[in-house]
N, C-alpha and C positions, 0 to 999 in steps of 0.2 A: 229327490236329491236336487238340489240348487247345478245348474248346468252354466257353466263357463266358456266360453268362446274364446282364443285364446288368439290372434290376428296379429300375423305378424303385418309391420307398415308394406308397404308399395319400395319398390328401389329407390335408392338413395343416392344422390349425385356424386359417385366414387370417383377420385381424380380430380375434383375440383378444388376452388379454396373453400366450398362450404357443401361438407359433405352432409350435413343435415335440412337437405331438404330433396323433396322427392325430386328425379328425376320429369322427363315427360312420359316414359315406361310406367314409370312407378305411379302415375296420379291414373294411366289407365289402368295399370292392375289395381289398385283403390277401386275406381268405378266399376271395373266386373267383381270384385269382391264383393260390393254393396249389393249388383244386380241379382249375383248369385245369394248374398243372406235375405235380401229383400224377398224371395219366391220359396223361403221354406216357413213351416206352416209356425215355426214360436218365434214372434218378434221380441226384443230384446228388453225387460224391464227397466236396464240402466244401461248404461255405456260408462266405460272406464279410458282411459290412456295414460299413455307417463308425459310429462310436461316437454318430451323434446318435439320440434315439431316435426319431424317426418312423423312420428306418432299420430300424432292432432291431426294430421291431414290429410293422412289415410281414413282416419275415423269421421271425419268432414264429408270428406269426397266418397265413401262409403252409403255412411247415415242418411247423406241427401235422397237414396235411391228409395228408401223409407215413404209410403204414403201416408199421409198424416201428420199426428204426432210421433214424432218419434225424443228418446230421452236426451238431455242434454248430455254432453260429455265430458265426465270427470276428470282431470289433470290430477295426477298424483304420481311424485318421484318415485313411488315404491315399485314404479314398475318403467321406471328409464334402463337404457341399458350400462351396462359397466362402462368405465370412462378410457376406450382405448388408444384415444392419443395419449395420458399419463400415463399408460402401460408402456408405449412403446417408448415413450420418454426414459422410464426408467429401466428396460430390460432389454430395449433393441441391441445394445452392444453388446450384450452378453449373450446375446445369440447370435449376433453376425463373428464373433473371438471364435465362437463355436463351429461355424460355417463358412469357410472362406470361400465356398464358391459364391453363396448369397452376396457375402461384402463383397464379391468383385463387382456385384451390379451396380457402386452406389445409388447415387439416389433413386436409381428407377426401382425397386426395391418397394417404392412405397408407393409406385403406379401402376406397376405389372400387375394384372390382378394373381396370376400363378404364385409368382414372389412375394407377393405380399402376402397372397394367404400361406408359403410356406414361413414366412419370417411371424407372422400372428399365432401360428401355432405353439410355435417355440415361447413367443412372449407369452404367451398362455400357461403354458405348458412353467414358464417361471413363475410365473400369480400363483398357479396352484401352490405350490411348494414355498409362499413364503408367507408367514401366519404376521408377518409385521411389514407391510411395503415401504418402501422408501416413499420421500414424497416425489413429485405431488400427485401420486399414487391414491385417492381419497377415502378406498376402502380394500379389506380384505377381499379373498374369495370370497371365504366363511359370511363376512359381513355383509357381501351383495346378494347371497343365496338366505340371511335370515333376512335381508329387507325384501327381496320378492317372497318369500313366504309368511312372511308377516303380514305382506298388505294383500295376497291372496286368501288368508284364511279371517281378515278384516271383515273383506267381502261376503264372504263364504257365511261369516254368520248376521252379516248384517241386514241380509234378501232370505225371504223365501225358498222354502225348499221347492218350488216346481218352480221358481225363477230362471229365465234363461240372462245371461251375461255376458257380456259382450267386455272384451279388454283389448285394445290396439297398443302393441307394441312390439320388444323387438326380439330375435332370438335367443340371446342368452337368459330370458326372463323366461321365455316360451320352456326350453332349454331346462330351466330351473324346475318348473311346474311340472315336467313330464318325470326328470327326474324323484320329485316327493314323492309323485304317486307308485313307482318302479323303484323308487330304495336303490337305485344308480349312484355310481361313485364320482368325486368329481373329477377325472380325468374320462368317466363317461357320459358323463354332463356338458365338457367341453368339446367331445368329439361328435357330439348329437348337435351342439349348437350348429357345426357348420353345414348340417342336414336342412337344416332350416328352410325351405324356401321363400323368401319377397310374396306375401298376399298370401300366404296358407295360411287355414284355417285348424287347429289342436284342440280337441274338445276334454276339460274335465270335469267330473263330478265329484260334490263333496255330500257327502251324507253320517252317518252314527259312525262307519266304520271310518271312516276321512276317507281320503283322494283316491279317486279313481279315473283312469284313464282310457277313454271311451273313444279317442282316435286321435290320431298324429298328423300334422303336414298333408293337410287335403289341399289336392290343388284343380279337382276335377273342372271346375270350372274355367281353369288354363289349358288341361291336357286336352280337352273334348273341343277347343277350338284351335289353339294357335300356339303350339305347346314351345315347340323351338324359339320363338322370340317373345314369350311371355311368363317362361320359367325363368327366372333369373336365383342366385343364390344371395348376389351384391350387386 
């Protein structure tokens, strides 16, 4: 079976005005990610990522830890994550009408990390249930769960079946791939997303019978060292 690696980036600089790009946490959890795939015995035939860059630079700063050659790395939208400033754009206020304790926070709302991950779920939680989004909204649920599995199962026939693959990105992609292979719904797709951790590693396999999933959110190579300030979720 063709074996997928499924990497989520390194932390992302939450709170700032540019939240896509790693952290200084997040470019070390990249380099122990790399140290730790770099010391197991199937190096990776290809490398994938989605074009944003905290993507790309986990898989940079990863890949380097590679002796030799190692593959170039593909940029490809099919595995960016959903676009959630347009989400919050169009459904924050239909959640804060909903929650007046959250709207009391204003603005810090979108800095707290607690609050904000309670106000994200809600916005979440409206994506799901709306099969036509308002703009500038760019796609459905439905639409961003057939684009990562579209370009997973691209993959999938594109390599070899004892090929291992490596894919850097983020977790609602991650998110999506566990869910094909578990026939998960999508309000249990969105509640797995925020399981996610920053630098774990999701393995799955695709063979005759399709998807299959062979482990979830491996973070050993954070817990067996420095787990309290290297686990991160955001």
């Amino acid at each position: 079976m063709t074996r997928i690696l499924l990497i989520r980036h390194g932390q992302a600089s939450f709170g700032t005005d540019d939240y896509d790009r790693l952290s200084d946490l997040g470019q070390e959890q990249s380099r122990r990610v790399g140290e730790h795939l770099a010391a197991l015995p199937h190096h990776p035939e290809a490398a994938y990522s989605g074009t944003l860059r905290r993507q790309q630079q986990t898989a940079q700063l990863a890949l380097d830890h590679y002796r030799g050659e190692t593959p170039a790395v593909t940029a490809t939208p099919a595995f960016n994550e959903y676009h959630a400033g347009p989400l919050f754009e169009a459904y924050l206020q239909r959640v804060l009408e909903r929650d007046p304790e959250l709207a009391g926070l204003g603005d810090a709302v979108l800095t707290q990390r607690r609050a904000f991950q309670r106000a994200f779920e809600g916005v979440m939680k409206c994506w799901l249930n709306d099969p036509a989004p308002p703009d500038p909204v760019p796609e459905s649920w439905t639409g961003f769960q057939s684009r990562v599995v579209e370009g997973l199962e691209q993959i999938a026939q594109t390599h070899g079946k004892n090929d291992t693959i490596h894919i850097y990105t983020s977790g609602g992609v991650i998110a999506v791939g566990v869910a094909v292979a578990l026939e998960l719904s999508a309000l249990q797709t969105v509640m797995l997303n925020w399981r996610v951790y920053n630098g774990s590693i999701t393995e799955l396999a695709y063979g005759r019978r399709g998807w299959s999933l062979m482990g979830f959110n491996a973070v050993d190579h954070f817990a067996l060292q420095e787990p309290d300030r290297l686990l991160t979720f955001r």
